[in-house]
C-alpha positions as CSV (number, residue, x, y, z in Angstrom):
1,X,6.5,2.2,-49.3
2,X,6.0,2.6,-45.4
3,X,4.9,0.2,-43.8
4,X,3.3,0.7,-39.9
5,X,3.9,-1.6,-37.1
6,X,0.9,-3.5,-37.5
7,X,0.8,-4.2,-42.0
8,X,0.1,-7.5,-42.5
9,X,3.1,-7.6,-45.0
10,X,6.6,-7.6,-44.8
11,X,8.8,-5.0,-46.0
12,X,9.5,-7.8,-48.8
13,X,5.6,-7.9,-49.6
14,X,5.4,-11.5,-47.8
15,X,1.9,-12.1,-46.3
16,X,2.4,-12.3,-42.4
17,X,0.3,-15.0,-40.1
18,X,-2.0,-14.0,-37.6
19,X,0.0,-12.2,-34.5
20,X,2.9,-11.9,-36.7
21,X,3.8,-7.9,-37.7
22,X,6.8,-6.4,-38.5
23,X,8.2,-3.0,-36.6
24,X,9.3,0.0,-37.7
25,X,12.8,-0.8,-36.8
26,X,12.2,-4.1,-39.7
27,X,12.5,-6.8,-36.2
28,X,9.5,-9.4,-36.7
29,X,7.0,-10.2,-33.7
30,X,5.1,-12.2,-32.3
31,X,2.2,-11.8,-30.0
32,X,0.6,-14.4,-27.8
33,X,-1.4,-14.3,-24.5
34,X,0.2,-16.9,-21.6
35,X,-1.1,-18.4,-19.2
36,X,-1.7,-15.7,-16.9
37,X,-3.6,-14.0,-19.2
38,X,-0.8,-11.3,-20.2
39,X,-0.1,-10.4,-23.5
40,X,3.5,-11.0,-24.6
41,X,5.6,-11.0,-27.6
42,X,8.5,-12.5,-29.2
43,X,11.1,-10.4,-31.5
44,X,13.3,-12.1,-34.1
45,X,15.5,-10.6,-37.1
46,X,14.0,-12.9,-39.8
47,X,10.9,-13.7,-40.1
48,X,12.2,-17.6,-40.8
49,X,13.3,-17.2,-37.4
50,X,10.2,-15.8,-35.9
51,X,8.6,-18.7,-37.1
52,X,11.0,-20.9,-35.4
53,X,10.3,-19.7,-32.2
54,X,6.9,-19.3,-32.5
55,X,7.2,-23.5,-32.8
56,X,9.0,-23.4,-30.6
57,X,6.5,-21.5,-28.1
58,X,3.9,-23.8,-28.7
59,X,5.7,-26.9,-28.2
60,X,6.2,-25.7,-24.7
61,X,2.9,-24.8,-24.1
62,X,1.8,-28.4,-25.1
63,X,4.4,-29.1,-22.6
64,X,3.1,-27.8,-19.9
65,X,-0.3,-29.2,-20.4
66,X,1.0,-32.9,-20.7
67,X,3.2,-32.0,-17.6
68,X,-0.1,-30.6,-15.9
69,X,-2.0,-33.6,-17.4
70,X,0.8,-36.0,-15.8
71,X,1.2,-34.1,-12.5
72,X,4.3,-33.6,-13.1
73,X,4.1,-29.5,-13.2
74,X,4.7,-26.9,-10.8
75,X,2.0,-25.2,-8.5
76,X,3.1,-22.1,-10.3
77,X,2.1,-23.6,-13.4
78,X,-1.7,-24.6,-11.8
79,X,-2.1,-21.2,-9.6
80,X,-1.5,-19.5,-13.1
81,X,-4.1,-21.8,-14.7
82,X,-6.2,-21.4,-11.8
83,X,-6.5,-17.9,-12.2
84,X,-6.3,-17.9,-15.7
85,X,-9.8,-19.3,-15.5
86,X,-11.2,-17.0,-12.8
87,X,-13.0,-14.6,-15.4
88,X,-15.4,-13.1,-12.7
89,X,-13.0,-11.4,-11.0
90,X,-13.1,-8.0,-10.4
91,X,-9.3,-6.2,-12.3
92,X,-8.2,-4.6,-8.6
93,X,-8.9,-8.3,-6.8
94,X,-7.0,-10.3,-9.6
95,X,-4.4,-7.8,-9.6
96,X,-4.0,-7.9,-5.8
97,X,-4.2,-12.3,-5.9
98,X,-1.1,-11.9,-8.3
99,X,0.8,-9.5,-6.2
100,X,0.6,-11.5,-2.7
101,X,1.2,-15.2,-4.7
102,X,4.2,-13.5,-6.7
103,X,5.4,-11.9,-3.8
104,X,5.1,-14.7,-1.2
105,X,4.9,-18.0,-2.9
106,X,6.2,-18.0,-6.5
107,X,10.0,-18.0,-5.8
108,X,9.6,-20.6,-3.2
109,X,7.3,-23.0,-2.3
110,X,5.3,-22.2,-6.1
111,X,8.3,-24.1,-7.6
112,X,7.2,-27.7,-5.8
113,X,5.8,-30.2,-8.5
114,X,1.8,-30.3,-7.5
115,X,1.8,-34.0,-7.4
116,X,4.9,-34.1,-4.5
117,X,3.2,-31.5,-2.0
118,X,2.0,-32.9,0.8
119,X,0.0,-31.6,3.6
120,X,2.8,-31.3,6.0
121,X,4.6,-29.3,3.3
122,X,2.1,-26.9,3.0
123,X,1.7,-26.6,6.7
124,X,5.2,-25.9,7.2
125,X,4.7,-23.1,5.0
126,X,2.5,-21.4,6.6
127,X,4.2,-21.4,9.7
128,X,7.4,-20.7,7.9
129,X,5.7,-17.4,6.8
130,X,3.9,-16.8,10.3
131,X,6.8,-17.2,12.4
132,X,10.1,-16.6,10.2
133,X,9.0,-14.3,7.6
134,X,6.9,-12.7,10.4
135,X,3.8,-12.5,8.5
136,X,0.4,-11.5,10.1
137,X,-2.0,-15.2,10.8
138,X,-4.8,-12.6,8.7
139,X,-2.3,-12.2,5.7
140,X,-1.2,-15.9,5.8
141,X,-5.1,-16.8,5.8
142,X,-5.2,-15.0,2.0
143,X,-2.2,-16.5,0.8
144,X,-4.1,-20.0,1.8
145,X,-7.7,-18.4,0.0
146,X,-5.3,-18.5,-3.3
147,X,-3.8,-21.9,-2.7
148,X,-6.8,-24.1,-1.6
149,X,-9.0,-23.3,-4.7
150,X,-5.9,-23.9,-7.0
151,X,-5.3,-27.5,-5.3
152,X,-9.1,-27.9,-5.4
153,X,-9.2,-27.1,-9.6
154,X,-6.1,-29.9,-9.8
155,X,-8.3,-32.3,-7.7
156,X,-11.2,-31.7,-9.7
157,X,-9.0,-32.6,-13.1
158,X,-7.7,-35.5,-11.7
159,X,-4.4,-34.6,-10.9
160,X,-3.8,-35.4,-7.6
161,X,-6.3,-37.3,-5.6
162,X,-6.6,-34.8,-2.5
163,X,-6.6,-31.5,-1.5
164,X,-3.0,-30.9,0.7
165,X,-4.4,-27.8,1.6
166,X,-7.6,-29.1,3.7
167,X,-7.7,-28.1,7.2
168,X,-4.0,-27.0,7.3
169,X,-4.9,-22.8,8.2
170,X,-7.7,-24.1,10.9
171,X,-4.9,-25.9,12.8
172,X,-2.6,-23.3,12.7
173,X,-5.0,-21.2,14.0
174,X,-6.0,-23.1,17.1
175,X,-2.7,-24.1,17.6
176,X,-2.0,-20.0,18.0
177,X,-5.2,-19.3,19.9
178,X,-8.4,-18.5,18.8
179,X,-8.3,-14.7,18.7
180,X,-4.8,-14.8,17.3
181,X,-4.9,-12.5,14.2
182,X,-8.1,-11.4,14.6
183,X,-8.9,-8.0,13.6
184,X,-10.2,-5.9,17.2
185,X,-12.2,-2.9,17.4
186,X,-11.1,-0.2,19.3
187,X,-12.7,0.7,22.7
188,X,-14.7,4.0,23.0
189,X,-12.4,5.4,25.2
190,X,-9.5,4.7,22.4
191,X,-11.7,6.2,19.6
192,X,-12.5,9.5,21.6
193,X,-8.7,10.0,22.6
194,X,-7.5,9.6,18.8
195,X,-10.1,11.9,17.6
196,X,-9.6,14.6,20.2
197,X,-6.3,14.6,19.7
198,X,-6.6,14.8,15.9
199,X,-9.0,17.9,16.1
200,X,-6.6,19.6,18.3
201,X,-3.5,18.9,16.6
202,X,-2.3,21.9,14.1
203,X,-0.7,19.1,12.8
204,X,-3.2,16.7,11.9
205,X,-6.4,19.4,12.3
206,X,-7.1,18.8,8.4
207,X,-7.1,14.8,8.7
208,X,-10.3,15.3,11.1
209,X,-13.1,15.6,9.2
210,X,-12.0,12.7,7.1
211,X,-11.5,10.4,10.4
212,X,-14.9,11.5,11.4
213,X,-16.4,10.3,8.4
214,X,-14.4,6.9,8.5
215,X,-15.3,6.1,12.3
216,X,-19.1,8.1,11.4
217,X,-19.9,5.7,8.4
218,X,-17.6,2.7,8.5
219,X,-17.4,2.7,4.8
220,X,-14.4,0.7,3.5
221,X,-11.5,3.3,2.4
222,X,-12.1,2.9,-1.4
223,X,-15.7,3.9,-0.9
224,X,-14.6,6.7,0.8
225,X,-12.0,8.3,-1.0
226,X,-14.2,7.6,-4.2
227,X,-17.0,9.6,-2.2
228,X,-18.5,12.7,-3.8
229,X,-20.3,15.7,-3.2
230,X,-23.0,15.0,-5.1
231,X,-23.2,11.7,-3.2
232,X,-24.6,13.1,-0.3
233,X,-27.9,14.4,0.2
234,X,-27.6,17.4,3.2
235,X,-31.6,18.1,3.6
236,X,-32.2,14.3,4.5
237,X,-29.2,13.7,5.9
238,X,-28.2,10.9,3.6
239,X,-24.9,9.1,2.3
240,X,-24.9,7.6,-1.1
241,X,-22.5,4.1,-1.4
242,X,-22.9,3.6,-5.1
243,X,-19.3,2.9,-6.2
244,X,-15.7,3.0,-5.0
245,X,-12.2,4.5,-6.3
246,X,-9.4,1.6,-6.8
247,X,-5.9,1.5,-6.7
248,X,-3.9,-0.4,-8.9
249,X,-0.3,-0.6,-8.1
250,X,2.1,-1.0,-5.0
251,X,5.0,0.9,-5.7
252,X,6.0,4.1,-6.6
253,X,3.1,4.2,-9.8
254,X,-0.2,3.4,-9.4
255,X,-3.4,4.0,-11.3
256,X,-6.8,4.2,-10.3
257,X,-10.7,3.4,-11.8
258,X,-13.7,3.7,-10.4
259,X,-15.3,0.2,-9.6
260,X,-18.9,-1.4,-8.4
261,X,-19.1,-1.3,-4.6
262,X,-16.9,-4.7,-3.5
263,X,-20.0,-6.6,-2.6
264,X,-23.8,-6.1,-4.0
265,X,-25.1,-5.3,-1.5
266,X,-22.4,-2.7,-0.8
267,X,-24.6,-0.7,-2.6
268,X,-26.5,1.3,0.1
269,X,-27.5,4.5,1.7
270,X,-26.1,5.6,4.9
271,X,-27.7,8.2,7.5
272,X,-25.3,11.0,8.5
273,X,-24.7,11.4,11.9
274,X,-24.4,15.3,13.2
275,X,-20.8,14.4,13.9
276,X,-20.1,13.6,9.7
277,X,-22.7,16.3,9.1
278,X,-20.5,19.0,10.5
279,X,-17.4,17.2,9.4
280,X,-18.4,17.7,5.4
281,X,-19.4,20.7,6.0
282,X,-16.1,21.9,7.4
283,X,-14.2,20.0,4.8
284,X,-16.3,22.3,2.5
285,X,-15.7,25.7,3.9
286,X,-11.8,24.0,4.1
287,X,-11.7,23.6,0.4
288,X,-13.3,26.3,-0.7
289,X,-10.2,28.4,0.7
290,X,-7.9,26.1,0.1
291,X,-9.3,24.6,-3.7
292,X,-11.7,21.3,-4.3
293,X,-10.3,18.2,-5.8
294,X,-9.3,18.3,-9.4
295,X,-9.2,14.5,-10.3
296,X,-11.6,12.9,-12.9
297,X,-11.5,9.2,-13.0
298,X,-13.5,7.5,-15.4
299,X,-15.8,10.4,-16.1
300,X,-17.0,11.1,-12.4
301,X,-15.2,14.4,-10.1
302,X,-16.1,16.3,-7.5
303,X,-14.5,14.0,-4.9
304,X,-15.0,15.0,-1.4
305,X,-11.7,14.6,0.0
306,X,-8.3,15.5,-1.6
307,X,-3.8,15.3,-0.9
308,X,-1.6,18.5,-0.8
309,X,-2.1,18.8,-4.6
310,X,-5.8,18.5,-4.7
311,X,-6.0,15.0,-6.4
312,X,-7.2,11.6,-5.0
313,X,-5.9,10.2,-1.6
314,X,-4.3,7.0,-1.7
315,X,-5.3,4.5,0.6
316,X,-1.8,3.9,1.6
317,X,-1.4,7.9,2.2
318,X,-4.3,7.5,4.7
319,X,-3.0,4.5,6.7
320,X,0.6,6.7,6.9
321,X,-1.5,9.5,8.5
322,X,-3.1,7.3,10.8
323,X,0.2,5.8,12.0
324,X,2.0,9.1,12.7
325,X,-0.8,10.8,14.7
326,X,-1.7,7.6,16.6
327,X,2.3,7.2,17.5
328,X,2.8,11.2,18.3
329,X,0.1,10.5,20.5
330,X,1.4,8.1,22.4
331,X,4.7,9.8,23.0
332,X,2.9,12.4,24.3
333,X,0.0,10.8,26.2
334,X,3.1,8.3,27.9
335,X,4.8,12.3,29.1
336,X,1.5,13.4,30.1
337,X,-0.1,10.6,31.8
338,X,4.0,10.3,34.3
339,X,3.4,13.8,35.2
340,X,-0.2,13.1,36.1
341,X,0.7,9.8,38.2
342,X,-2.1,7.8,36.1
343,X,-1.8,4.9,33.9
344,X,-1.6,5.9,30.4
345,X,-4.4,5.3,27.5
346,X,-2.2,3.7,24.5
347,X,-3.6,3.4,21.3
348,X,-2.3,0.2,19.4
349,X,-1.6,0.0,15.5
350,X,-4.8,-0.1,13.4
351,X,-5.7,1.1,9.9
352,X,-8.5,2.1,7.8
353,X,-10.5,-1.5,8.0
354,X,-9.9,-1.2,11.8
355,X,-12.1,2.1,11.6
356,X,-15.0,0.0,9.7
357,X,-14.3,-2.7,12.1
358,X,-14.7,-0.4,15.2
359,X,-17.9,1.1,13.8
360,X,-19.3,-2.0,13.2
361,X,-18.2,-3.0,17.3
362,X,-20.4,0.4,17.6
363,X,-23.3,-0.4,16.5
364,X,-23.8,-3.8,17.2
365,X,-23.4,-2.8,21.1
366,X,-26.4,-0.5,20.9
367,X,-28.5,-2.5,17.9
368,X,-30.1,-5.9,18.0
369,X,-31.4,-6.1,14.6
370,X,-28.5,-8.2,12.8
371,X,-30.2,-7.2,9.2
372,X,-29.8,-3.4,10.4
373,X,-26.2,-3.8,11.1
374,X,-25.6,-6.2,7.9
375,X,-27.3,-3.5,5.7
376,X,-25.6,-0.3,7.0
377,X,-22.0,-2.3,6.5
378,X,-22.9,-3.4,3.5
379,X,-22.0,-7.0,4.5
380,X,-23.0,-9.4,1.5
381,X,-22.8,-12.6,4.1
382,X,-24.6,-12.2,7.5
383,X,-22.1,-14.0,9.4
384,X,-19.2,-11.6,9.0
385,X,-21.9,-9.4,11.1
386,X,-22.2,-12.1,13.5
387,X,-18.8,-12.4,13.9
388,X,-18.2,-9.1,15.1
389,X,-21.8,-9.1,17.0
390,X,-20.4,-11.8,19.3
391,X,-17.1,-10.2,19.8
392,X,-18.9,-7.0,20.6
393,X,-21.8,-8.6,22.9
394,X,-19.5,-11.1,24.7
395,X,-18.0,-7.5,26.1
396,X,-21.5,-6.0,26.7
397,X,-22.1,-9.2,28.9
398,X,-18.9,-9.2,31.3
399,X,-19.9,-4.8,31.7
400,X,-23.7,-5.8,32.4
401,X,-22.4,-8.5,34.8
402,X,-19.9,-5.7,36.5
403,X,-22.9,-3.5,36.4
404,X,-25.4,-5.8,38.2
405,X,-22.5,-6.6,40.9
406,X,-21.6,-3.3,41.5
407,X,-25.2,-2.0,41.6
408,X,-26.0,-5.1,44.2
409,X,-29.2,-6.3,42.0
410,X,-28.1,-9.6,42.1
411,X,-26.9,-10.4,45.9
């Protein structure tokens, strides 16, 4: 008799437990979830020995929650619990908390026992990773989003009796400056010069019309690359933000599902400027030379914009672009602007979010409404928009002032 990977008797005609199966190659398993949610599974030769370390398994586990229950266990142990219990999550967001606390905190300061961190441990991380690792204030200010609810669940259960985390990422940052880290919009002049050049480069001619729609919209990336043609509505001059195409993965392999827009009310409709009017219309006639996009994902195609091999962009594949025609540009404009005895215009580094950053400086220059601005970004809290309202009107101020000096209206 044959018996598949999944009978629930041996090749002896024993009865196997829950979990338990026997492979084709006559090993025994056993599967189990962990903490972390992942399914895993242990391999013996006998099944007597299966069942010995499936004991042994769950003796551990026991361990680990006495050791929790004690204090004694590591913040690896409660970040994995932590998240464990975080059912609301949405997959890419889950898989993108496990990648930045594996890759920055697990090794290291994940292996302290909870109950012995203190707050000037955890602060001495952070600036560990700010100024020796030479991470970024923003992407230290993430690592401390995962950290201080996982302290907070272990205060909560009684573990330890305070949060070490408390307070430690708002000194840091006014002990680096209060604009250290944050995220700045482009200036119009800067937005022009990268999109002139772009259009003019036979180069980087076919990144245009998705650059236009990015600085046009200010969509978030996924939303745009998940964009469609049926999405947008030509006779009113309408964009449809209904979902977005997510990456999963950050190495060589990566996967991809479509998702709910990040926020609720990131679900919205966008007008088209003539600017991303003509830009879709000449990524269009582009395609319909050069072939349209060929992905399905999840049951939805006819994606606007496409790579080389007419499938999906990546993200990460846009952000490259951006680098390489910002940088070419600066060699260049640095040439230009010696020969033409002026001070050059540099662009500095920014990315996609920098784009939806910059449109959002944009509009809130010309717009009062703060609902207006919120609903167009798709903001689901109103004071991200006021954040980057006052950044933009504190400028608007010191050129009205210049203005009113220079005009002599005021003396």
């Amino acid at each position: 008799m044959a018996y598949t990977r999944y009978s629930r008797r041996d090749n002896k005609g024993r009865v196997l437990n829950r979990r338990e199966s026997q492979c084709k190659d006559l090993k025994y398993r056993y599967q189990y979830t962990d903490s972390r949610g992942v399914r895993r599974s242990i391999y013996a030769k006998t099944l007597s020995d299966l069942r010995e370390r499936e004991k042994q398994l769950i003796r551990d586990q026991l361990d680990g929650i006495d050791s929790y229950c004690a204090g004694n266990s590591t913040l690896n142990y409660v970040f994995d619990r932590y998240i464990q219990s975080k059912t609301n999550l949405k997959p890419n967001t889950k898989v993108n908390y496990e990648y930045m606390y594996d890759r920055y905190v697990r090794d290291t300061f994940g292996k302290k026992i909870i109950s012995k961190i203190r707050y000037s441990d955890v602060k001495s991380f952070y600036k560990h990773l700010i100024y020796d690792s030479g991470l970024r204030a923003n992407t230290v200010d993430t690592i401390h989003t995962l950290l201080h609810p996982a302290f907070q669940m272990a205060v909560r259960d009684e573990i330890i009796r305070i949060n070490p985390s408390d307070g430690v990422m708002g000194e840091i940052k006014k002990s680096m400056g209060k604009n250290k880290g944050v995220r700045h919009a482009l200036t119009l002049d800067q937005q022009r010069a990268f999109l002139d050049y772009t259009k003019n480069s036979f180069t980087y001619c076919h990144w245009y019309p998705l650059m236009v729609v990015l600085f046009g919209t200010g969509c978030r990336i996924s939303e745009v690359v998940g964009l469609r043609w049926e999405d947008v509505d030509y006779e009113n001059r309408l964009i449809s933000i209904n979902h977005s195409v997510v990456f999963i993965g950050h190495r060589k392999y990566s996967d991809c599902y479509v998702s709910t827009p990040k926020t609720e009310s990131g679900t919205r409709i966008i007008p088209m400027m003539d600017a991303v009017y003509d830009a879709l219309h000449q990524e269009f006639e582009y395609q319909e030379l050069g072939g349209f996009n060929t992905d399905e994902v999840d049951g939805m195609a006819g994606f606007i914009f496409r790579n080389r091999d007419g499938k999906l962009l990546k993200p990460t594949l846009v952000n490259r672009a951006i680098k390489r025609i910002y940088e070419e540009y600066n060699s260049e404009e640095i040439i230009k602007a010696h020969k033409e005895h002026r001070e050059p215009l540099i662009l500095p580094h920014f990315s996609c979010h920098h784009i939806r950053h910059t449109f959002c400086t944009r509009i809130c220059e010309n717009e009062t409404n703060l609902k207006v601005i919120q609903s167009v970004m798709g903001h689901a809290n109103i004071e991200t928009t006021m954040d980057i309202y006052a950044e933009a009107t504190d400028q608007k101020k010191k050129e009205a002032l210049f203005e009113l000096e220079q005009n002599n209206k005021i003396f």
